[in-house]
C-alpha positions, 0 to 999 in steps of 0.5 A: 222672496221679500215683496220689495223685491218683485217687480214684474209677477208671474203666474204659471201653469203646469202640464204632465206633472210639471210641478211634482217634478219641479218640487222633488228634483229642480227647486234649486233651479226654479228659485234662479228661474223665478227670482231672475223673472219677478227682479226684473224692471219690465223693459218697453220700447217705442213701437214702429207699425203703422197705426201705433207708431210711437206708442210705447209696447213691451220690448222683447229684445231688451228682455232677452238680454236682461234674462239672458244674462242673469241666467248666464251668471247663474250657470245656465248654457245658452243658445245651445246648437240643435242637431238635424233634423230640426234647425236653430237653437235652445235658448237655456239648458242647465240639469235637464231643463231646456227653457225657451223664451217665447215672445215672438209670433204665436205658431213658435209655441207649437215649434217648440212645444213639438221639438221639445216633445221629441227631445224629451222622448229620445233623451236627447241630451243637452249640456250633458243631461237629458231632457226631463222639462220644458219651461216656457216663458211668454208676456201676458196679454195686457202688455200692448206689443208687436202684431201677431206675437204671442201672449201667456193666456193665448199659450194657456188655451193651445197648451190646454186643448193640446193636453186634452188629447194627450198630444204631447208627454214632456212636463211643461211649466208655462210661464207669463209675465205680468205687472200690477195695473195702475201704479207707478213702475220702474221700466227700462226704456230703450231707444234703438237704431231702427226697426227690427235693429237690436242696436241700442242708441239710448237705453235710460231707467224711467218710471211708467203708469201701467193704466187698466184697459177698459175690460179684462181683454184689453191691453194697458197703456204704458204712461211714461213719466 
């Protein structure tokens, strides 16, 4: 992928062979996976909790529906029903990969690393293939967000403790999304009706300065310009 072409840059870490399976049986379907994610403008919003009221964040609602629908023109099935006993929905499925875009509060990883890990050992088959990968898709720490919502170096360290005892057997790749620190970016800014609302009142393209934190575990400030 020429490099004009990157905006957000992901890094990602593989457990149970993830990366053998991927690279012998799913390059098709990591090429679409990646090129959507680093194409990506990263998409913020104006927070609405007390203490950093206004300050802009990273904005997880116009990021679904920008993943959701360059997955969708490349094939992928979304919010594809779960059978009982477990509740709710699997965000992507196409050949035997189930990807979950995880960028709502921490104790999620686990849900859906467990359920994956059943799905995986039942063959439990979506869009007519059986589970043979997990994806997991997160935000880095150095984007400021909602309280208590998860970040790629947090799912890092649980994945890792997990894998350590051989708590779960399916491949995952986890995925995180970062930016450079310090230049000018493309964003998305979106505007919505109210708090927790998915209604868009304003949505513009705007240019913002990512500004390093003060250590390695700090968050940036988002600059807009």
């Amino acid at each position: 992928m020429p490099k004009g072409d990157i905006i957000i840059i992901i890094q990602y870490v593989d457990f149970n062979a993830a990366d053998i399976i991927i690279n012998t049986q799913y390059q098709n379907e990591w090429h679409e996976i990646s090129t959507t994610l680093t194409r990506m403008p990263l998409h913020i919003k104006a927070s609405d909790q007390a203490g950093i009221q206004g300050n802009a964040i990273f904005d997880p609602v116009g990021t679904n529906e920008y993943i959701k629908a360059a997955f969708i023109h490349d094939g992928w099935q979304s919010n594809i029903p779960i059978s009982a006993p477990f509740v709710g929905t699997i965000d992507f499925a196409k050949a035997g990969i189930i990807i979950e875009i995880q960028f709502s509060n921490y104790p999620f990883l686990l849900n859906n690393t467990l359920r994956s890990e059943l799905f995986f050992k039942a063959k439990t088959e979506f869009v007519g293939y059986s589970t043979n990968l997990l994806i997991l898709v997160t935000k880095a720490l150095m984007f400021p967000a909602s309280n208590s919502t998860l970040y790629y170096e947090q799912a890092v360290k649980q994945l890792t403790a997990l894998a350590k005892y051989q708590i779960f057997d399916v491949p995952i790749r986890l995925v995180g999304l970062f930016e450079q620190q310090n230049p000018t970016v493309p964003i998305i800014w979106t505007d919505y009706s109210k708090r927790y609302s998915r209604t868009v009142n304003t949505r513009v393209s705007r240019q913002c300065q990512i500004i390093a934190g003060r250590s390695a575990r700090s968050r940036c400030l988002l600059n807009l310009l």
